[in-house]
N, C-alpha and C positions, 0 to 999 in steps of 0.2 A: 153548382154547389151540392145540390141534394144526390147528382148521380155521383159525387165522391165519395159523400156518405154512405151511400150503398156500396161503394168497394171499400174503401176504409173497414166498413161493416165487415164484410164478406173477409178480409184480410184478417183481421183481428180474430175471426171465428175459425178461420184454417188455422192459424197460429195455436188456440186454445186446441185444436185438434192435435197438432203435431208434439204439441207440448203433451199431450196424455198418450202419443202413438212413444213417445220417450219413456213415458211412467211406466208407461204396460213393458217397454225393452229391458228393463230394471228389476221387473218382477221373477223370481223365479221358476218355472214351470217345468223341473225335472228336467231338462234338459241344456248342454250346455250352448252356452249363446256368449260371442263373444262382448255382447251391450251388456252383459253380467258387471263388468270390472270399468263400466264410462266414468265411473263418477268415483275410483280409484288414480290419486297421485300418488308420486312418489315424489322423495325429495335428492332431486338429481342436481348433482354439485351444487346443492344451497340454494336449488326454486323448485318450487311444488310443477310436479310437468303431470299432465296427464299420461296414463301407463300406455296408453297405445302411438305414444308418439315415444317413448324411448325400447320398445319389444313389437314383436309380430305377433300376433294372437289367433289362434288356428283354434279348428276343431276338427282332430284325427278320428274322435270316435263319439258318437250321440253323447255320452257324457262325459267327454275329457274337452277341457280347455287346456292348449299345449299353448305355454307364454315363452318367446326364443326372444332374450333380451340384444339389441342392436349391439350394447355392449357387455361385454360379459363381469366387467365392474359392478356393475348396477343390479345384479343377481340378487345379493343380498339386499339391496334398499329394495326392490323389487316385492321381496320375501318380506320384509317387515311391514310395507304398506297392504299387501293383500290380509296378515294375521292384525292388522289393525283395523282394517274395512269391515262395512257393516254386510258384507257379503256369506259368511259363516260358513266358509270351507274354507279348510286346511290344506293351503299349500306342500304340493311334495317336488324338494328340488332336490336334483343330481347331480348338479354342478355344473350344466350346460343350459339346462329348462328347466320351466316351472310347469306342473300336474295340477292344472285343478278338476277332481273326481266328483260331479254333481250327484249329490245321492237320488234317490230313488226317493221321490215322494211318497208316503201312507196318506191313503184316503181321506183321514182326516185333515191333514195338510193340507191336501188339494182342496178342500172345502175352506179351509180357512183361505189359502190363496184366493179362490174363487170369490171370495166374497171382500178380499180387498181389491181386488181390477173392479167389482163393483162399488166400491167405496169411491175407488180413483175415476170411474164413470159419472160419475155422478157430482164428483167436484167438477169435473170436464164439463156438466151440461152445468152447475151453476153458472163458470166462467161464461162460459157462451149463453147465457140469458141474463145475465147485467151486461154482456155486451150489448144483448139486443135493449134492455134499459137505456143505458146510457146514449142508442141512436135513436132512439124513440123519445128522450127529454131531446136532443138536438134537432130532430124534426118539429117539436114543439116547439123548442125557441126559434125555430125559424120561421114559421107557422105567425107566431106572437109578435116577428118583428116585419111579418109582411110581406116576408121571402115566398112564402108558400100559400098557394090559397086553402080550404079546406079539405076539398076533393082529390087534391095530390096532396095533402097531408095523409089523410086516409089510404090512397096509390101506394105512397111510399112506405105507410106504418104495414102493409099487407107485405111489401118486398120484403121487408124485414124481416117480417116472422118466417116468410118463407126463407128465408138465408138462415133463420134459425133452424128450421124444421127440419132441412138439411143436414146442416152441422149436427144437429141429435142425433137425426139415424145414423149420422156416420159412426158416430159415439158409442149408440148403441153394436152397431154389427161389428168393430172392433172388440168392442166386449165381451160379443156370445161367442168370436172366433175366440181370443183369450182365453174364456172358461172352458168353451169345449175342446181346446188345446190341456188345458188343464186338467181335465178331469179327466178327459180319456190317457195321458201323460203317456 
């Protein structure tokens, strides 16, 4: 029971990792990336589709996103859901593709960015220390109902933090690669 808990643990802590290695793909860092436009639908024939399943999305040049829609219908739906997305660049179509021109961060942008990857770090480690909470009340109650004796109470509450200890740093050196991707842009 208690070595599930420990992967359980261990599971739930990469999860809250992958879920902020997404936050940080979302963020923008002067350069373009096509994880810019994930959380970009369109509404293609009357259901919201994510953009990268109705276009190909390329990167010809450090800051060009080139979008070649599968069908060339959807150009225009295409083009109204990027000028609605909370992404803030202006779409340039030709009638065959869509241009998105990442601008050039100012310094002070990069600083502001840089200190929300660290805002998004830092939700990252709350997550993963209420997870380490919440296996450390289920090593108690098991503990309290006779499952565990003390000693592997204590055994198990040490594996834990070390699964947390883990997941931080990873948290962390994701975050200083981020910023110093950022800053230096």
């Amino acid at each position: 029971m208690t070595e599930a808990i420990l992967k359980e643990t261990q599971e739930r802590m990469k999860k809250a990792e992958q879920s902020y290695v997404r936050e940080l793909g979302s963020i923008r860092a002067g350069r373009a990336n096509p994880s810019l436009l994930n959380r970009v639908n369109i509404d293609y024939y009357g259901a919201p589709t994510p953009l990268n399943q109705v276009a190909q999305i390329s990167v010809p040049e450090a800051r060009v996103l080139l979008i070649t829609p599968y069908d060339k219908n959807a150009l225009g739906d295409i083009e109204k859901a990027i000028n609605q997305s909370d992404i803030g660049i202006p779409p340039s179509n030709d009638g065959n593709v869509i241009r998105l021109i990442v601008p050039a961060l100012t310094e002070e942008r990069r600083k502001d960015i840089a200190k929300q990857v660290g805002k998004e770090a830092e939700n990252a480690k709350v997550a993963i220390r209420n997870i380490r909470r919440d296996e450390m009340d289920s090593l108690k109650k098991a503990e309290k109902a006779g499952d565990l004796t003390e000693d592997d109470l204590r055994e198990y509450e040490e594996e834990v933090q070390k699964l947390t200890n883990v997941s931080v740093k990873a948290v962390d050196k994701l975050s200083e690669e981020k910023e110093k991707e950022i800053l230096e842009g």
